[in-house]
C-alpha positions as CSV (number, residue, x, y, z in Angstrom):
1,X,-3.9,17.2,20.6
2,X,-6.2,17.0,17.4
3,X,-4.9,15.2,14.5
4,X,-6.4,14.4,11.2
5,X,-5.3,11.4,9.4
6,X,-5.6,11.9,5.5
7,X,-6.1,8.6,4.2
8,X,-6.0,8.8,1.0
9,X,-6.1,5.1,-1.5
10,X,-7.3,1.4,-1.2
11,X,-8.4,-0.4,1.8
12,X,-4.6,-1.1,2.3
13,X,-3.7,2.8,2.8
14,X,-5.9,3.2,4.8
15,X,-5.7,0.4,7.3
16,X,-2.3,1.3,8.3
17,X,-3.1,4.6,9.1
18,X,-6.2,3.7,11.0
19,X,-3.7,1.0,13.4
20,X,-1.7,4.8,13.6
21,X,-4.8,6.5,14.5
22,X,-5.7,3.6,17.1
23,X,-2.3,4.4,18.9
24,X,-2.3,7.7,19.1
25,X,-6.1,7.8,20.2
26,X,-4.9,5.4,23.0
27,X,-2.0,7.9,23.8
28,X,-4.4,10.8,24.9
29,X,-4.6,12.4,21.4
30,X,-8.0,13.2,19.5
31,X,-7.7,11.5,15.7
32,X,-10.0,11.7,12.9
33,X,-9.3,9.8,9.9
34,X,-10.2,11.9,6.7
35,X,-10.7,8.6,4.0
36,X,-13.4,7.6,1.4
37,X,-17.0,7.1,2.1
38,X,-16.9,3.0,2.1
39,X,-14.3,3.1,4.9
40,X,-16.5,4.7,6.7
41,X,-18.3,1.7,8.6
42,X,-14.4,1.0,9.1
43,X,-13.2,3.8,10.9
44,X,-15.8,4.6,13.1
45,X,-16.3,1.0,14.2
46,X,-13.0,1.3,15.5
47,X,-14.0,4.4,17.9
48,X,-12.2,7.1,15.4
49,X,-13.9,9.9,14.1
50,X,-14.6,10.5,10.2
51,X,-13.9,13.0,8.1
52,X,-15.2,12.4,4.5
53,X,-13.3,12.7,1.0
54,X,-15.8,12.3,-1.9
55,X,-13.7,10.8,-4.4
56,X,-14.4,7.0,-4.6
57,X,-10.9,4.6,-5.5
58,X,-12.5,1.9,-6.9
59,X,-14.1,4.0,-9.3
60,X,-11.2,5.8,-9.9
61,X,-9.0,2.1,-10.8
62,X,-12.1,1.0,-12.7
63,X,-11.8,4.2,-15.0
64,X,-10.6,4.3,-18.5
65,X,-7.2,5.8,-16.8
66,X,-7.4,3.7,-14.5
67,X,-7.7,0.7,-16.6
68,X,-4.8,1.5,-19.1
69,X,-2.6,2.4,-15.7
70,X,-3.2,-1.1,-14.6
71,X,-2.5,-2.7,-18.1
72,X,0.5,-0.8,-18.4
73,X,2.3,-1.7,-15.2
74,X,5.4,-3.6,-16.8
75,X,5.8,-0.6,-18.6
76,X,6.5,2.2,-15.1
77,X,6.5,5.6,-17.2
78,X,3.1,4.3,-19.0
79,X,1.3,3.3,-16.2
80,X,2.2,6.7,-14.3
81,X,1.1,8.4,-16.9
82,X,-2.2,7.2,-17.0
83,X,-2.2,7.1,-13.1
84,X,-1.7,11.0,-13.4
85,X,-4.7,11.1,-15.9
86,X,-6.6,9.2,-12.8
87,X,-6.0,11.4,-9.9
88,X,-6.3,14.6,-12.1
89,X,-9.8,13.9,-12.6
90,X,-11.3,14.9,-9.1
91,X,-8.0,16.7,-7.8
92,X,-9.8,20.1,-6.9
93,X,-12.7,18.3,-4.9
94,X,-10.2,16.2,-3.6
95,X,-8.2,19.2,-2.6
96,X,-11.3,21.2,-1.3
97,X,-12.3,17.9,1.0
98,X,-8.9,17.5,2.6
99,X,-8.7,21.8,3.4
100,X,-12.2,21.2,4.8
101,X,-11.3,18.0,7.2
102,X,-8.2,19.7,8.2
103,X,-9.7,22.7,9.1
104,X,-10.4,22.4,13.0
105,X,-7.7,20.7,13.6
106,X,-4.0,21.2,15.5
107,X,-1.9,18.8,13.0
108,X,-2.0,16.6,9.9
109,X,-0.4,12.7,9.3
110,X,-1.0,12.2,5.6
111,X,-1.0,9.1,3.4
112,X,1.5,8.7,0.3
113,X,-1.7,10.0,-2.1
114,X,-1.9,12.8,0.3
115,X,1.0,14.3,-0.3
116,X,-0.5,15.6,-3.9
117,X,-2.7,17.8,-0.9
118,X,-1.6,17.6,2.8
119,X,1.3,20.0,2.3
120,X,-0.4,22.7,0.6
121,X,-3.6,22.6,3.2
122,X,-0.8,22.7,5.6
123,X,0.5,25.7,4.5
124,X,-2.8,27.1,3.8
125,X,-3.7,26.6,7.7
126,X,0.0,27.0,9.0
127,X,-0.5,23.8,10.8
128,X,2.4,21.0,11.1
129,X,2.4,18.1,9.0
130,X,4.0,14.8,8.9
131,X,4.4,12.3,6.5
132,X,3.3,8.4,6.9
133,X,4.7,6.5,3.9
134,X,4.0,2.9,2.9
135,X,7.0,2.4,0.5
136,X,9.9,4.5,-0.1
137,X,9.7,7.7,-1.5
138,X,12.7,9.7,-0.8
139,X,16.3,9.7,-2.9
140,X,18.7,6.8,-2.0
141,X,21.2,5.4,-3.8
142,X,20.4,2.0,-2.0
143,X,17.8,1.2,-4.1
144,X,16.3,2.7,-7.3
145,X,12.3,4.0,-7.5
146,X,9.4,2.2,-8.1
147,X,10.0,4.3,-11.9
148,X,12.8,2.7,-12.8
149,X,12.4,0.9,-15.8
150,X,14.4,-2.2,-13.6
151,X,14.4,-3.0,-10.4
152,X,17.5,-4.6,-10.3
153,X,20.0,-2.5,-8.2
154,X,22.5,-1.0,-11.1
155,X,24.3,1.5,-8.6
156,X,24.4,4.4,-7.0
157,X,24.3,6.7,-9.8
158,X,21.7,5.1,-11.6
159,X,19.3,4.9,-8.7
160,X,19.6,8.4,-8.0
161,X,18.2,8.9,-11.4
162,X,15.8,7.4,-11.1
163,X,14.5,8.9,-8.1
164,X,15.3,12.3,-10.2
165,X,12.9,10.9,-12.7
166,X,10.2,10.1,-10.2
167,X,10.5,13.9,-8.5
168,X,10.2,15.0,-11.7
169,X,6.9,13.0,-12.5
170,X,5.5,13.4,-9.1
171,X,5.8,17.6,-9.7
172,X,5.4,18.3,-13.3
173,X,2.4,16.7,-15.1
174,X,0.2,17.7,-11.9
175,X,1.9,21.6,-11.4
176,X,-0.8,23.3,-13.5
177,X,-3.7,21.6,-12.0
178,X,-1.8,21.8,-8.1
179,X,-1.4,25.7,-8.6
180,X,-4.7,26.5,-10.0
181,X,-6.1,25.3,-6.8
182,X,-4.0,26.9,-4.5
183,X,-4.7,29.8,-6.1
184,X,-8.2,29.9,-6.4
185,X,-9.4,27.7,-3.4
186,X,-5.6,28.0,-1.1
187,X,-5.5,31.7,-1.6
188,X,-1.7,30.4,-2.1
189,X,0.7,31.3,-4.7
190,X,1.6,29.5,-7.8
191,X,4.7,27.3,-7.0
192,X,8.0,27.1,-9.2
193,X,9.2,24.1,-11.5
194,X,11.3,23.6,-8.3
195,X,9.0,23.3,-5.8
196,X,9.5,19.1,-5.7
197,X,12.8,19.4,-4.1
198,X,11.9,22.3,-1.6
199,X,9.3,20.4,-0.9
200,X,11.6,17.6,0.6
201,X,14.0,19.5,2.2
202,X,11.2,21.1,4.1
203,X,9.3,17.8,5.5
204,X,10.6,17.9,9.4
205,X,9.4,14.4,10.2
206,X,8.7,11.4,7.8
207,X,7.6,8.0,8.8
208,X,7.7,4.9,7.2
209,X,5.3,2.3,8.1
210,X,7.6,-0.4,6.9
211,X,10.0,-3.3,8.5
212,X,13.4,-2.6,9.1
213,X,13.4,-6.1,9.2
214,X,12.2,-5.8,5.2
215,X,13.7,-2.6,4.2
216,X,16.7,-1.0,6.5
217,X,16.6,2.6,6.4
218,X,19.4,3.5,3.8
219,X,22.4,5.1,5.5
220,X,21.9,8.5,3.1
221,X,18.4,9.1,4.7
222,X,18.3,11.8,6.7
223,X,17.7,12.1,10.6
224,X,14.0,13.0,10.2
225,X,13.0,10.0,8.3
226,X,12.5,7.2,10.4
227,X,11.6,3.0,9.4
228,X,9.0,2.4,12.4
229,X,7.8,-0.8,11.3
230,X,4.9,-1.8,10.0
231,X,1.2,-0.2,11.5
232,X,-0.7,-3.6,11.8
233,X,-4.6,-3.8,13.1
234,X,-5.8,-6.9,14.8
235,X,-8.8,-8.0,13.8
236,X,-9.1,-11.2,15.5
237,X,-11.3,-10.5,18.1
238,X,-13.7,-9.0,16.1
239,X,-14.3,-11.1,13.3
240,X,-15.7,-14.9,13.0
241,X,-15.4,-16.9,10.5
242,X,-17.9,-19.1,8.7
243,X,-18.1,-22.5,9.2
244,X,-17.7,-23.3,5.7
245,X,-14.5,-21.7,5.8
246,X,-13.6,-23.2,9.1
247,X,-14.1,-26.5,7.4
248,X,-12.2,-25.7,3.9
249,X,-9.3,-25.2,6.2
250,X,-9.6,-28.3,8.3
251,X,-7.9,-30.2,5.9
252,X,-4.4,-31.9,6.1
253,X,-3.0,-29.9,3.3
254,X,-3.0,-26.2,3.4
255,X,-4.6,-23.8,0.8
256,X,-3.0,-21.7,-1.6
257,X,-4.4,-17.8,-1.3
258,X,-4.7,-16.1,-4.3
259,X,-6.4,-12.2,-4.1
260,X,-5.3,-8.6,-6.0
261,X,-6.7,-6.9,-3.4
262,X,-7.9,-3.4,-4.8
263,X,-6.9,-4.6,-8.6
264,X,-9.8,-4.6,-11.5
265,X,-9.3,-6.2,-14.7
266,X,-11.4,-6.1,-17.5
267,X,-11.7,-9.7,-17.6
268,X,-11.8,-11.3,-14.2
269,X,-13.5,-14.5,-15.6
270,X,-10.6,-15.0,-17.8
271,X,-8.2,-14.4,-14.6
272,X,-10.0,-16.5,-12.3
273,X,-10.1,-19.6,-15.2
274,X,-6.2,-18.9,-15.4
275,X,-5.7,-19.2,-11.9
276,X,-7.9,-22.2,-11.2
277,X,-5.4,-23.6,-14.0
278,X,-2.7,-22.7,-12.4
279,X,-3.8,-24.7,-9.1
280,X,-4.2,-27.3,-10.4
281,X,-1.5,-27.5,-12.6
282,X,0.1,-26.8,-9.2
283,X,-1.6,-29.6,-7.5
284,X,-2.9,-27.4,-4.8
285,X,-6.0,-26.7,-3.1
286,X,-6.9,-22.6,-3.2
287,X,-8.8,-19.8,-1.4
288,X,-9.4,-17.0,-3.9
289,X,-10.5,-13.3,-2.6
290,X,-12.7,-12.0,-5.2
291,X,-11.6,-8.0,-3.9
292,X,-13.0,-5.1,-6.0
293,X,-13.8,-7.5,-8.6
294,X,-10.5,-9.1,-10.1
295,X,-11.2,-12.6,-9.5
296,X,-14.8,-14.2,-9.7
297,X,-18.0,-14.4,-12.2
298,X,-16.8,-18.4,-12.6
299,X,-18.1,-21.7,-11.8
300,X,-15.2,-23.1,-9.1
301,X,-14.0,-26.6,-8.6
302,X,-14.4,-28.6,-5.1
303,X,-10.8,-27.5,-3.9
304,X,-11.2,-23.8,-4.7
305,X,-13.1,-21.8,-1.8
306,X,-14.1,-18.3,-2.8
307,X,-14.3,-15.3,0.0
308,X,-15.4,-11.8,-0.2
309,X,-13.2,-10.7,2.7
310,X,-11.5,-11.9,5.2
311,X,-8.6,-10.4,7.8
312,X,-5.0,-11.1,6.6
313,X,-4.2,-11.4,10.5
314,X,-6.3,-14.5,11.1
315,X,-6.2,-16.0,7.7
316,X,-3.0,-16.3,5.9
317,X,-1.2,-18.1,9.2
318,X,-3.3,-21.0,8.0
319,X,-2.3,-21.0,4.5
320,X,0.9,-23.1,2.6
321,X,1.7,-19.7,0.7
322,X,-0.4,-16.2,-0.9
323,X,-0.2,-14.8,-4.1
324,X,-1.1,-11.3,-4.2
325,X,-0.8,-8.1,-6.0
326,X,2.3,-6.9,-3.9
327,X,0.5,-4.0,-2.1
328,X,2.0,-2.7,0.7
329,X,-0.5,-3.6,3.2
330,X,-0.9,-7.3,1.7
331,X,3.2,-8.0,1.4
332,X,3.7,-6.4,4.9
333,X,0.5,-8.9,6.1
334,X,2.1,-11.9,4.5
335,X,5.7,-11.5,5.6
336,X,4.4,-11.2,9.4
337,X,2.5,-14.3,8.6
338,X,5.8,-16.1,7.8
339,X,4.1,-17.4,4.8
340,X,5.7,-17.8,1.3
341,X,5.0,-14.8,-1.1
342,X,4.7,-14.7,-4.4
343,X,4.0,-11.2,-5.9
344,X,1.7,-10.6,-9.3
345,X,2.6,-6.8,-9.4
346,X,0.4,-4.6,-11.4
347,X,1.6,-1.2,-11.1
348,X,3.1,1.9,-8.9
349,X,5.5,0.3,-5.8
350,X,4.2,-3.3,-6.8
351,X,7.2,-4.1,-8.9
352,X,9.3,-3.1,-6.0
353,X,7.8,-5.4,-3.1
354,X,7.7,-8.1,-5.7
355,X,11.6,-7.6,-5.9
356,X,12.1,-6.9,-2.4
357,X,10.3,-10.7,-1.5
358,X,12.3,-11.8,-3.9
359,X,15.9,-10.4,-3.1
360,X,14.8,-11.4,0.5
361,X,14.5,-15.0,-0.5
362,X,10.8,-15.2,1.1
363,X,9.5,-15.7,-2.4
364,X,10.0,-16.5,-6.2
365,X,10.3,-14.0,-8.7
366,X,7.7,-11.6,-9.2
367,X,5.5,-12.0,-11.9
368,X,4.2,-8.8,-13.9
369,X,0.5,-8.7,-14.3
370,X,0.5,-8.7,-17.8
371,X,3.0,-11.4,-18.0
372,X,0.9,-14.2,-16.3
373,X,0.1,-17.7,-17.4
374,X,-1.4,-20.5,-15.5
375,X,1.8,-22.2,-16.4
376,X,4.0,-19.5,-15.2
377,X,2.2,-18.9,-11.5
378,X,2.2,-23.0,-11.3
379,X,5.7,-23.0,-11.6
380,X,5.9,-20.1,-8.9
381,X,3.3,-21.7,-6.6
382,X,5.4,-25.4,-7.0
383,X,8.9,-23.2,-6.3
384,X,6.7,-21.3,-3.0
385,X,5.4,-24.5,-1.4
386,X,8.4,-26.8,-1.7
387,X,11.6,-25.1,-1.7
388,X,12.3,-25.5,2.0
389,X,15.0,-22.3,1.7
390,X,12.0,-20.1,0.9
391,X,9.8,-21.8,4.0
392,X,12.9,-20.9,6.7
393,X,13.5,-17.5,5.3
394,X,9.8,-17.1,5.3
395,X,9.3,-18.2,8.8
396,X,12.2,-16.6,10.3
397,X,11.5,-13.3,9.0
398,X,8.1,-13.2,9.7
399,X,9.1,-13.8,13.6
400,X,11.2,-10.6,13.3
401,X,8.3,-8.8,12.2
402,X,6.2,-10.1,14.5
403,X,8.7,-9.1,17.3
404,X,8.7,-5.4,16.5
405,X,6.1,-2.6,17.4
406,X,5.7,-0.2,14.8
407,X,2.9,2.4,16.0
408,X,4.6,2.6,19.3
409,X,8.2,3.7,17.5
410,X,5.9,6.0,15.2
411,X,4.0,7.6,18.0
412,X,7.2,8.0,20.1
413,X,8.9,9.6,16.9
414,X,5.5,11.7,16.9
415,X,5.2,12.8,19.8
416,X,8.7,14.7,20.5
417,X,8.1,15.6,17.4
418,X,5.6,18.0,18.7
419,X,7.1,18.8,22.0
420,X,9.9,20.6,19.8
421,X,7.4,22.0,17.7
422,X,5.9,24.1,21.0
């Protein structure tokens, strides 16, 4: 069967999705991966066709909207706001790229971002479509939204709000712009006010690339939704590391990671400064990832090593603990490493796997972006490194992860999916 894969985000949407892809290519099917022009080299270097969508992230996040989404993380309604204001910008190309990828093709698997497409091309091309998530997204009243103004658990009722609230927000401020192109690129009719919870109801198979092991599939989900595990890629085997690197990491005492991933700031000098502080205050050695440009453009001390890139796989195992932005690709990466985690969320599910590492005792409290101080992440660092309750949990649940398969549950899932679809 031909699939196309809309990956839709940062490197760490589409990562997951290309492990998918990988699977299913491996399990007779024909995949092409839909995704950005830089994760081009990326897809195709792993035997998968490409598909391209014009839109480029990281100068979406380095926007003006995408700027003030960032800033305004600690604040959820603020910073979705201005992440609407973001993805509105190129929506129709976006919309016109993702009909023309999926046009030769016998199914669809779409990213979180595509679901602001993938189900209206699938309607347009009466074509089945299933849903690969990266953190939850459907009603529970386990666990509140990443658009709760908390993420402490404050009940049942409460949660569904706020999963109300985050239908609504996911429907309304991008209605006008969703139905003016189906109706003039879709041939599709304007949809209703309603359409967000039709829209669920509707979805016959959703998959979540996500630990059980990290989040159990809450008992109100329905049958269709299934908690696979996560989609991990090994890169081991294809990458080497320099020897510089290989020698920072000789030492007896471990490094400290610190990287945001897809994050921009409009200051990373002042970030980097406050994390070298931090270190040291700490007393630790670090490895800092400079990313798309959120740490760097500073002179570093002896016992701070600075990479571009670098696979998660091979890397954090060697490391005393990471501090990251809590994107899903990173947290899932760390908690298979068994590594302490502390989270530095900046916006969208961030707050949520800072709180999950947290609740799961793997990690310190999260720290909001625009709540940081060097004195603040030494504190976390110091609680990450030696509280040895943190170290077991952190271990122990990383050899949980590592003992579950979660493309072969997702292609299994996928697969009699479509032999009841025939």
């Amino acid at each position: 069967m031909k699939i196309t894969i809309l990956a839709i985000g940062s490197q760490g949407d589409v990562q997951p999705l290309v492990a998918l892809g990988l699977g299913l290519n491996s399990a007779g099917h024909d995949i092409t991966i839909a995704t950005h022009k830089m994760f081009e080299k990326f897809v195709r270097s792993n035997g998968l066709e490409f598909n391209l969508i014009q839109v480029n992230p990281r100068e979406s996040l380095e926007s003006e909207a995408g700027q003030a989404a960032l800033e305004h993380g600690s604040n959820p309604l603020r910073s979705w706001i201005n992440f609407g204001r973001m993805v509105k910008t190129n929506f129709i190309q976006t919309g016109i790229d993702c009909l023309i990828a999926c046009n030769s093709t016998d199914a669809i698997i779409y990213s979180p971002f595509g679901t602001f497409f993938a189900p209206h091309v699938s309607e347009r091309l009466k074509l089945p479509a299933i849903a690969a998530y990266l953190a939850p997204s459907h009603a529970t009243r386990e666990i509140p939204s990443f658009l709760s103004p908390t993420q402490k658990n404050l009940g049942g009722v409460f949660n569904l709000f706020t999963w109300k609230l985050l239908e609504l927000m996911t429907w309304f401020p991008y209605r006008s712009i969703v139905n003016k192109w189906r109706v003039e690129s879709l041939d599709l009719p304007p949809l209703s006010l309603s359409y967000i919870r039709d829209r669920v109801k509707r979805q016959k198979l959703v998959l979540y690339g996500i630990s059980p092991s990290v989040l159990p599939k809450p008992k109100d989900w329905r049958e269709n939704i299934k908690v696979t595990g996560y989609w991990f890629l090994d890169f081991e085997k294809e990458w080497t590391p320099s020897n510089e690197l290989l020698n920072f990491l000789s030492n007896d005492k471990p490094p400290v990671y610190v990287g945001f991933g897809s994050m921009t700031t409009r200051n990373p000098k002042q970030l980097t400064e406050l994390v070298i502080k931090a270190l040291k205050i700490s007393n630790q050695r670090g490895i800092l990832l400079t990313g798309w440009g959120c740490l760097g453009d500073t002179d570093l001390p002896e016992d701070v090593f600075e990479i571009k890139s670098a696979p998660h796989s091979w890397l954090f195992p060697r490391l005393a603990a990471v501090v990251h932005h809590g994107g899903a690709g990173t947290t899932a990466a760390s908690l298979k490493a068994g590594k302490p985690t502390i989270v530095v969320p900046f916006f969208v599910d961030q707050p949520f796997w800072g709180r999950r590492v947290s609740d799961l005792g793997v990690g310190p409290k999260p720290i909001p972006f625009k709540r940081i101080t060097a004195e603040g992440l030494a504190f976390a660092i110091n609680n990450a490194v030696n509280d040895n309750s943190i170290e077991n949990n952190a271990t122990n649940l990383g050899e949980r992860i590592r003992g579950e398969n979660g493309v072969a549950v997702a292609i299994d899932g996928i697969e009699k999916f479509f032999s009841q679809e025939d």
